[in-house]
Structures are given as C-alpha cells and as structure tokens.
C-alpha positions as CSV (number, residue, x, y, z in Angstrom):
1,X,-58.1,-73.3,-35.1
2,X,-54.5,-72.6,-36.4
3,X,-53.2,-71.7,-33.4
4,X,-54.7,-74.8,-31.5
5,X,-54.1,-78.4,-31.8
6,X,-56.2,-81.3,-30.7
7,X,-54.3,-83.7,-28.9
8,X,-56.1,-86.5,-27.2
9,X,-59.2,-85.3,-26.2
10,X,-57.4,-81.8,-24.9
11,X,-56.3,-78.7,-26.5
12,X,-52.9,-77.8,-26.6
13,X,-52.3,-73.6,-27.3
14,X,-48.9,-73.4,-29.4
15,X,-46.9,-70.4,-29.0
16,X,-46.0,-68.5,-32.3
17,X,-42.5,-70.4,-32.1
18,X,-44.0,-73.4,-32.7
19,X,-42.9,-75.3,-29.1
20,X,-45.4,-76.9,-27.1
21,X,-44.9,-76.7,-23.0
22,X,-43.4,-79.5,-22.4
23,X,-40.3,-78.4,-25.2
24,X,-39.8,-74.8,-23.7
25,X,-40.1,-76.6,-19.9
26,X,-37.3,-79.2,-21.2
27,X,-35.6,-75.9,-22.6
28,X,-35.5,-74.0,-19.6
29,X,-34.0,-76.8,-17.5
30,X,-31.1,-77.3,-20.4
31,X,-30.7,-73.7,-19.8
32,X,-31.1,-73.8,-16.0
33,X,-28.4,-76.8,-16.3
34,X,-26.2,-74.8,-18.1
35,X,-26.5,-71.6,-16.1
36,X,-25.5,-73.6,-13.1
37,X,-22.7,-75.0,-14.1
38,X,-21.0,-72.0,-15.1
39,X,-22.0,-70.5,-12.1
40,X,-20.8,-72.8,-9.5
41,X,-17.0,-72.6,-11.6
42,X,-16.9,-69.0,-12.2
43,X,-16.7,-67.8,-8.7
44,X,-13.4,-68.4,-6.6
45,X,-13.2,-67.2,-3.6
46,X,-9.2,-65.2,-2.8
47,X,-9.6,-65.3,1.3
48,X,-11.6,-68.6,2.4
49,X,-14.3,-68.3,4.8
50,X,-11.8,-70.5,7.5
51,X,-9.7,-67.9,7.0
52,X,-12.0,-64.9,7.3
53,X,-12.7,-66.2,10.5
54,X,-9.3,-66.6,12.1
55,X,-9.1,-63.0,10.8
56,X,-11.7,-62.0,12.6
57,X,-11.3,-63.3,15.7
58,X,-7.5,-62.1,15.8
59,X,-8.7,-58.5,15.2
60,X,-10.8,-58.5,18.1
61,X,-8.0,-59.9,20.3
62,X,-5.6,-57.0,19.0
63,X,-9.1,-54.3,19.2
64,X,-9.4,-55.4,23.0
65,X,-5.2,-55.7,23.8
66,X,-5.4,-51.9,22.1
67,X,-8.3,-51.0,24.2
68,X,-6.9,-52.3,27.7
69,X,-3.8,-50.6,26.7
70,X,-5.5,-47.0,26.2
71,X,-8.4,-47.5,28.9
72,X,-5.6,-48.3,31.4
73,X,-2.7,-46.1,30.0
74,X,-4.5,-42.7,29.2
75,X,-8.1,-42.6,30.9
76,X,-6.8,-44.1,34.1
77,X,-3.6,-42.9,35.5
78,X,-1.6,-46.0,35.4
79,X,1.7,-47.0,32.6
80,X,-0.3,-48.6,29.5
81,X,2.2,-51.7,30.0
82,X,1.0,-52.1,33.7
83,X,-2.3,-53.4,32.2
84,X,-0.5,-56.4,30.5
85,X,1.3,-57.5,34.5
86,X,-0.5,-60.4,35.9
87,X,-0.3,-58.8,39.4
88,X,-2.3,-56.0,38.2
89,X,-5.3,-58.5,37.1
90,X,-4.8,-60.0,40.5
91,X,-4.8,-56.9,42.2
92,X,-7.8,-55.9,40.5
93,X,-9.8,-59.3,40.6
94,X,-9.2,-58.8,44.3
95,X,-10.7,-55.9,44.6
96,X,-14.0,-56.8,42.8
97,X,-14.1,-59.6,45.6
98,X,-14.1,-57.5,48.1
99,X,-10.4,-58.6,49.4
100,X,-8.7,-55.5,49.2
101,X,-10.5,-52.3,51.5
C-alpha cells in the first residue's frame, strides 16, 4: 500500500507527485485565477462595439442612398438625382395609392 493512504476510514489514491485531490483542485483554481486575470487585461478592443454599430448602420444608409441612386438613375430612365426630390417620392407614393391613373 505505498501508493495508498488511509485516512479516516477511506482511502485516499496519491498521484506519483505526491498531491492529494483537494491540493491539485486548489491548484487548478490558483491557476484558473491567474489565467483569468490575464485574460480579461490582455485584450483591448481598437473600434468599440458602440462604435461598430453606428458604423454599421451608416453603411446601410449610404448602401441604400447608392442603391436608389443606381436603381432610379441607370435601370429606370430617370436623372439619378431625381430619386433624392421629394416630389418624386410624392409622385410615386401617389401612385401606389391609386391617385395618379
């Protein structure tokens, strides 16, 4: 039994270090600890995520001004500026209602 010991009525399997469970357990949360730390420090961000999103969202805006632009200007037969006027959104809103024959 050199590789056992009894402890209070229960036997207790040593590893060939010589550290019982409970040692290597506390061991692995020092290390766990540790590792955490470093982590959480080590990593900083250059664009924050608040920022990421304005991004985003003003990319779309300028992805959908450049789309209006080329559906209105090149596929349809209108001036690419026209599809910026008010009165042609009007004209057109008009027409989806039924307004304009």
């Amino acid at each position: 039994m050199s590789d056992q010991i009894e402890k209070q009525g229960t036997t207790i399997e040593e590893e060939p270090s010589g550290q019982t469970r409970s040692e290597r357990r506390k061991e692995r949360q020092k290390r766990k600890k540790n590792s955490e730390r470093t982590r959480a420090g080590a990593r900083v961000r250059l664009v924050p995520i608040w920022l990421r999103l304005i991004i985003v969202v003003v990319l779309v805006f300028i992805s959908l001004i450049a789309g209006l632009l080329f559906g209105y200007g090149v596929i349809g037969d209108g001036s690419a500026l026209d599809a910026l006027k008010p009165e042609t959104w009007i004209y057109i809103l008009d027409m989806i209602n039924g307004e304009v024959q």
